[in-house]
C-alpha positions in Angstrom: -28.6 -25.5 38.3 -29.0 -22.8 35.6 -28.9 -24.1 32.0 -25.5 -22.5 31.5 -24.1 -23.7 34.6 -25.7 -27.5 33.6 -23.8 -26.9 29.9 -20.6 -26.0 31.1 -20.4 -28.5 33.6 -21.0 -31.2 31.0 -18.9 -29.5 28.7 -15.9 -29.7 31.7 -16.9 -33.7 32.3 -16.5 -34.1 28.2 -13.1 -32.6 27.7 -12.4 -34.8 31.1 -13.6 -38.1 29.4 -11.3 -37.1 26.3 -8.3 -36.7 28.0 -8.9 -39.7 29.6 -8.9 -41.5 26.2 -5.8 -39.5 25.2 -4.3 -41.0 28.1 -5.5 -44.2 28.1 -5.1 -44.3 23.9 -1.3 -43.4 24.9 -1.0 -46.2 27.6 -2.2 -48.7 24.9 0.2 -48.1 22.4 3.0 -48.1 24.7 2.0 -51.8 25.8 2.1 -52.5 22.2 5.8 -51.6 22.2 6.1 -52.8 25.0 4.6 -56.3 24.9 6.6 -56.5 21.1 9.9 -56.2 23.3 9.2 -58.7 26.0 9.2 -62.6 24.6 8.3 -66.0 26.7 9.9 -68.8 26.3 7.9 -72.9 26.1 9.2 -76.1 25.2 8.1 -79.5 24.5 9.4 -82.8 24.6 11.2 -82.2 27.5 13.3 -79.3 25.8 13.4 -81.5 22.0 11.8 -78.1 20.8 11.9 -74.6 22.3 9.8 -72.0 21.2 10.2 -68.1 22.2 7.4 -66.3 21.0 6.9 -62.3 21.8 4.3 -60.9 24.5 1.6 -60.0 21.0 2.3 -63.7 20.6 4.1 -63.7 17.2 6.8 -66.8 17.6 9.7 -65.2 17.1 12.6 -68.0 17.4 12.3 -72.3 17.3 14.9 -74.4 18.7 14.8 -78.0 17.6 17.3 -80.6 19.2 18.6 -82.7 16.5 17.7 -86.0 18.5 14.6 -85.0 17.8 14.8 -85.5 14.1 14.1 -88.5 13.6 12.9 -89.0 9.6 10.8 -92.3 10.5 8.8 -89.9 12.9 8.4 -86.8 11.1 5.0 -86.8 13.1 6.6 -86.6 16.3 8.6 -83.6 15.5 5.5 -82.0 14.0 3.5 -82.5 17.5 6.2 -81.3 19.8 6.6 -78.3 17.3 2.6 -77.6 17.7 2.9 -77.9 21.7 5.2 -75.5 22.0 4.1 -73.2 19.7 0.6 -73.6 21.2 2.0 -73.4 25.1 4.1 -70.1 24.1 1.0 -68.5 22.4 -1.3 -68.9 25.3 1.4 -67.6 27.8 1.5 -64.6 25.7 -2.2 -64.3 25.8 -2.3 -64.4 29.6 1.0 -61.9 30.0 -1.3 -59.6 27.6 -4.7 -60.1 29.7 -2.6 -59.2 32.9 -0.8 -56.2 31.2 -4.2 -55.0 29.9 -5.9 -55.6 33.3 -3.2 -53.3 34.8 -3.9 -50.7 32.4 -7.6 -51.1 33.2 -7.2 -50.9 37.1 -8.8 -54.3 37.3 -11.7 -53.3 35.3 -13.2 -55.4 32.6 -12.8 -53.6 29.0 -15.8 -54.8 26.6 -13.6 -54.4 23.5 -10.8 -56.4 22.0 -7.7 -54.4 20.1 -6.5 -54.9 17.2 -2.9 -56.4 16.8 -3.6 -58.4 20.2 -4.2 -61.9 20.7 
């Protein structure tokens, strides 16, 4: 292949690879969004405390059943909160990891994102 032929070809493949990341740039903020809108929902104690936290894994609401409060077992409370909290976060992690995979067509992406679990 001739030297210009060889340059414009690889100058062809590199506006390919950039459009690419456009693309795949625009996917990933949409999942942002996205993942912001959608929320999963744990609870602890055997629904004493309900925790919905967003698909980015912020926690977003707490229920607390008042038989839960119990001011002799403040320590109680505290552990069911953490459970739930805990379960909700990881749920979002995995509904993120899918999501991502997706987005990936199944391929492993060596780089974490900001503003992600």
């Amino acid at each position: 292949m001739p030297c210009d032929d060889l340059a414009n070809h690889s100058m062809t493949n590199l506006q390919q690879i950039l459009q690419m990341g456009q693309q795949v740039q625009a996917r990933l903020t949409q999942l942002q969004t996205e993942l912001g809108n959608r929320t999963v929902t744990c609870s602890s104690g055997g629904g004493m405390v309900t925790v919905t936290a967003d698909g980015r894994g912020r926690v977003r609401s707490i229920k607390i059943d008042p038989t839960a409060v119990d001011p002799q077992d403040v320590e109680m409370l505290e552990d069911l909160v953490q459970a739930a909290v805990s379960e909700a976060q990881q749920r979002a992690q995995q509904v993120y990891e899918e999501e991502l995979k997706k987005l990936a067509g199944g391929l492993p992406l060596p780089f974490g994102l900001p503003g992600f679990p």
